[in-house]
C-alpha positions as CSV (number, residue, x, y, z in Angstrom):
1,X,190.6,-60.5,233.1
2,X,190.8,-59.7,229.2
3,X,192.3,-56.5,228.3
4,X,189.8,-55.7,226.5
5,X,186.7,-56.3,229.5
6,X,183.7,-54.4,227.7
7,X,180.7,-56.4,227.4
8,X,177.5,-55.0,225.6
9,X,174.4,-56.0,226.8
10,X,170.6,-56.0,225.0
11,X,167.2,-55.9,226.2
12,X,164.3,-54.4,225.1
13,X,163.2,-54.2,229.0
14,X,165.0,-51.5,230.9
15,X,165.3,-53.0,233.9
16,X,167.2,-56.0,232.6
17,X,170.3,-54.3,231.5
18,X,171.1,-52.2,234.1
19,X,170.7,-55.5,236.6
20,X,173.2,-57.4,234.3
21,X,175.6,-54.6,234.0
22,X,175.8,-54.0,237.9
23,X,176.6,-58.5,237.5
24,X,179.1,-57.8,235.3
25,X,181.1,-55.2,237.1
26,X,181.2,-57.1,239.9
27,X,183.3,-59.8,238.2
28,X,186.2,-57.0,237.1
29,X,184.0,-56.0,233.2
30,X,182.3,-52.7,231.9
31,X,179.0,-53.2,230.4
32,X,177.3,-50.8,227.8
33,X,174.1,-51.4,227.7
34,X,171.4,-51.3,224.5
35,X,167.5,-51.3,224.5
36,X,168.0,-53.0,220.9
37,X,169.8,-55.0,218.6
38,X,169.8,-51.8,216.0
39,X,171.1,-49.7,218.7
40,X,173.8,-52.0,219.1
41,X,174.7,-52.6,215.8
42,X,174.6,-48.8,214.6
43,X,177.7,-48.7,217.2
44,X,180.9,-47.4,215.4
45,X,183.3,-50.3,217.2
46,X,182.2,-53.3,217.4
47,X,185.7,-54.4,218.1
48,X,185.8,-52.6,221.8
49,X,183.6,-55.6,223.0
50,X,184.8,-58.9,224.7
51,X,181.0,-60.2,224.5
52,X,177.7,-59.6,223.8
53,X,174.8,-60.8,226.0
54,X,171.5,-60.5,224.3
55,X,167.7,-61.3,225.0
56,X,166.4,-63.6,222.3
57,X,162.9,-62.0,222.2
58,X,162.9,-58.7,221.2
59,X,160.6,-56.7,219.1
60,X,161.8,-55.7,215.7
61,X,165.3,-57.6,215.0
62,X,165.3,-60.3,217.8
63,X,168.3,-62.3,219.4
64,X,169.3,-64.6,217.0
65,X,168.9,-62.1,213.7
66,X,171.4,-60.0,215.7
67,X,173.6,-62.7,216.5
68,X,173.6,-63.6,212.2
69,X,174.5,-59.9,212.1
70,X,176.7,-59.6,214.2
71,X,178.7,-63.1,212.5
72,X,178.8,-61.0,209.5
73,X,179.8,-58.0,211.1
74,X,182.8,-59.3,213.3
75,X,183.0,-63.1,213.0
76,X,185.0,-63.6,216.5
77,X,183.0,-61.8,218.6
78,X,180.9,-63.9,221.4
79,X,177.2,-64.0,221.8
80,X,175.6,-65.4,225.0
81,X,171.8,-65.5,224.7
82,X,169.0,-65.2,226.9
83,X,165.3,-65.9,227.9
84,X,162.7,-66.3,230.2
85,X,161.0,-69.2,227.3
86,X,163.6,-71.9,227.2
87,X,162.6,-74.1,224.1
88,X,164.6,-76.7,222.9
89,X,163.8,-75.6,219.2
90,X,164.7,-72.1,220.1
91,X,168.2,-73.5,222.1
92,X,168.9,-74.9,218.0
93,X,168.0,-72.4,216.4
94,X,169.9,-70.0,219.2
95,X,173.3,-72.2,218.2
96,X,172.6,-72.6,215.0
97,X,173.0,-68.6,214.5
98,X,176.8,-69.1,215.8
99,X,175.6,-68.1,219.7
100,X,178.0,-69.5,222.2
101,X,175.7,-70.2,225.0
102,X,171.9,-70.0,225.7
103,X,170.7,-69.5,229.5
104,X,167.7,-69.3,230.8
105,X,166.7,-66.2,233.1
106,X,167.2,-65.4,236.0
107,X,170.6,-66.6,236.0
108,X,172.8,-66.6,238.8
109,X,176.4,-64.8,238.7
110,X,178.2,-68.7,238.8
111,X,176.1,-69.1,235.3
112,X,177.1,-65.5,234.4
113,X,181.2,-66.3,235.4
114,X,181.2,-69.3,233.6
115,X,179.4,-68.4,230.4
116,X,182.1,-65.3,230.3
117,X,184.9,-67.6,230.5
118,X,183.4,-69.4,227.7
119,X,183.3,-66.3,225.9
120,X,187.2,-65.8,226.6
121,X,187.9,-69.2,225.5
122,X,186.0,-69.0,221.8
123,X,187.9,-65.6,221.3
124,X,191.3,-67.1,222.0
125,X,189.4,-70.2,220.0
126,X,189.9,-72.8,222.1
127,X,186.2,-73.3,222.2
């Protein structure tokens, strides 16, 4: 487990974050959880994250403008995206914007593990 364990989660559905953050404490991490990529990003410390784990369709600034933002912002941080529309032009576009992983929801805690140890790999940057 990273020292540094806090993952920030968005969704513009309520329910979505506080499902994922109850996943994600049961494999060792915090979550703080956000109903919008603004919300997020008006957070004083981006650095206190390990990941972020965003939905790609939001209203407003969506998934991947976040994840742009956020590669501006703080360059190493991790984004996993998600959504319930997987499209291959939308998996591009997802990667494109620097995201480490797309996955389709519902995911399962296995996809949820493994996409977090991605994450710890790109910030050591052996990905």
């Amino acid at each position: 487990m990273p020292a540094n364990s806090l993952i920030g989660i968005v969704d513009d559905d309520t329910d979505i974050p506080v499902a994922i953050s109850s996943l994600v404490r049961s494999l060792g991490y915090e979550a703080e959880c956000f109903h919008s990529a603004e919300q997020l990003l008006h957070r004083s410390n981006l650095k206190d994250f390990f990941c972020i784990i965003s939905d790609i369709h939001m209203p407003s600034m969506d998934g991947i403008e976040l994840t742009n933002a956020l590669g501006d912002l703080e360059r190493d941080l991790p984004v996993i995206l998600m959504t319930g529309r997987m499209e291959p032009a939308l998996a591009k576009k997802a990667y494109e914007s620097s995201a480490i992983s797309v996955v389709a929801k519902p995911f399962s805690v296995e996809d949820l593990s493994d996409n977090l140890r991605k994450a710890g790999s790109h910030r050591r940057g052996d990905a």
